[in-house]
Residue, then its C-alpha position, 0 to 999 in steps of 0.5 A: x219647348x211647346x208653343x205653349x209656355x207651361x207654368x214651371x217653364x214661366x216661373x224664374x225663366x227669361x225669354x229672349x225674343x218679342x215678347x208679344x209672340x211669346x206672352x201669346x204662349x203664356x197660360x190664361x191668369x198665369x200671372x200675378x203681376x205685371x212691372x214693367x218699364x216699357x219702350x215709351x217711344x221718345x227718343x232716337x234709340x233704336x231700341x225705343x220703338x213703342x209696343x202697339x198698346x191693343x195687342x199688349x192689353x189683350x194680352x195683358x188681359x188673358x194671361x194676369x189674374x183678374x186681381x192682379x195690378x198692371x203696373x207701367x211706369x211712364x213719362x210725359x206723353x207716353x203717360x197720356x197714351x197710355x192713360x187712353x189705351x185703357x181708360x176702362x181699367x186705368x185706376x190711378x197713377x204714382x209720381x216717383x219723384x227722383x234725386x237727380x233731374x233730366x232734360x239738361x239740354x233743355x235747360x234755358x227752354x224748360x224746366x228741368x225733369x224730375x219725375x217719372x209717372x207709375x201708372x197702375x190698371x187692374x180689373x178687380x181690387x188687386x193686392x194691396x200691402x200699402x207700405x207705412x212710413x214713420x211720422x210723428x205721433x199725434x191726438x187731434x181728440x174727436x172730429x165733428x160731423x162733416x157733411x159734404x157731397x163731395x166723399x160722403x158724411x163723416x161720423x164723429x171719430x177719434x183722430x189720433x195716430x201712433x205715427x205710421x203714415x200711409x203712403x201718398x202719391x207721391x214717392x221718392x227714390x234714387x236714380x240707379x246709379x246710386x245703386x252702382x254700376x248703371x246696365x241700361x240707358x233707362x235702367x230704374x232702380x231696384x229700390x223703386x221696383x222692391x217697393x212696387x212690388x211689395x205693394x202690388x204683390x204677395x210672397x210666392x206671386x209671379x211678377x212679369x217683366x215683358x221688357x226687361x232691359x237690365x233685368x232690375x225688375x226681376x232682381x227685385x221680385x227675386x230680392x223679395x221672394x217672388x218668382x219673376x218671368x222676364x222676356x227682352x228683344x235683345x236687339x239694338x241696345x248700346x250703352x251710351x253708344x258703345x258696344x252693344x249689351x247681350x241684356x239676356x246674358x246681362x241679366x242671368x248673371x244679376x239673377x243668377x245669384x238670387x235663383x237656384x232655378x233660373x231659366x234661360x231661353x235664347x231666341x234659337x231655343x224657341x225656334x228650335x222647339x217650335x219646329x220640332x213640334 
């Protein structure tokens, strides 16, 4: 492989190493969307040591397509990091509220946790498929004029719904382990990335994951008919203190099912490439 990563070579494909150094290879606006669950910094797992947050934006930046969302999920005060690493381009954020809660330890001292934050940045209006839930129809007749300063005058309109609701901020879904075996100390579920996914992406986009873990990300942009492009370091993860996890063998056997055409690249494979060039 060349140092720099075509196109064909993303689509599909999982790298192993920093992913830093490899999105540097990554093409200009090769991207159509960014998921990703990044290291948020908080524990004492090696693994969770925090990306430094400039260099991952000006990456960001060069490689998603100016429409495409950037969407992290987050916690606490990795949330509010993140919020000032790019005040210009943060939009909004979701609260996923989740079925079971944390912080047990803690319990006489705090309240217990039970959501997690998805903070979604973009440059320009990105893909927006809001994804409708069913509620009762109702005919509330015509609403009056409403002058306010706050959002503008509202003219006189119908007020009447055959009961599909748009999405709020608020989202529920359950934790990973209601999906079956859990791979990763912090894995999310799939549920939550599909309808992520959905919302922020079209059929055929390309879904980045820069890092993967377990890979639940890309098996949902695969399950939902994205191509996906994940990197992970790989490197001083156990699950729940046992034995180290190869998350890059891990995830090729997830994904291995839903890609005719998945890619794999091994640390050594970079390595190799870059010193033959």
């Amino acid at each position: 492989m060349s140092k720099e990563i075509t196109l064909s070579q993303m689509q599909n494909a999982i790298f192993e190493g920093d992913c830093l150094a490899i999105m540097r290879q990554f093409l200009d606006n090769s991207v159509d969307m960014v998921l990703c669950d990044l290291p948020y910094g908080t524990t004492q797992n090696k693994w969770d040591c925090a990306i430094d947050l400039e260099q991952l934006w000006q990456e960001y930046h060069r490689i998603v397509n100016p429409n495409g969302a950037v969407v992290l999920t987050s916690q606490g005060l990795f949330t509010a990091k993140l919020f000032f690493s790019n005040e210009k381009y943060f939009k909004y954020k979701l609260v996923w509220e989740k079925s079971k809660p944390t912080n047990f330890l803690n319990a006489k001292k705090q309240p217990l946790r039970k959501h997690e934050d998805v903070c979604v940045f973009y440059r320009k209006q990105p893909t927006y498929n809001p994804q409708m839930s069913a509620g009762q129809p109702y005919n509330k007749g015509v609403r009056k004029d409403q002058l306010t300063g706050s959002y503008g005058d509202f003219k006189p309109h119908l007020v009447k719904s055959d009961g599909e609701r748009y999405p709020t901020d608020i989202i529920y879904f359950k934790t990973a382990e209601s999906e079956g075996e859990v791979f990763h100390p912090t894995q999310k579920p799939v549920e939550l990335a599909r309808y992520l996914i959905l919302t922020y992406s079209n059929e055929g986009d390309l879904i980045l994951d820069n890092t993967f873990g377990s890979g639940s990300f890309l098996v949902a942009a695969a399950l939902e008919k994205r191509k996906f492009c994940g990197i992970e370091r790989n490197q001083d993860v156990s699950l729940f203190k046992k034995d180290a996890v190869d998350y890059l063998a891990l995830s090729a056997q997830r994904l291995a099912p839903l890609s005719d055409d998945l890619q794999v690249y091994r640390a050594e494979d970079l390595l190799v490439a870059e010193q033959t060039d």
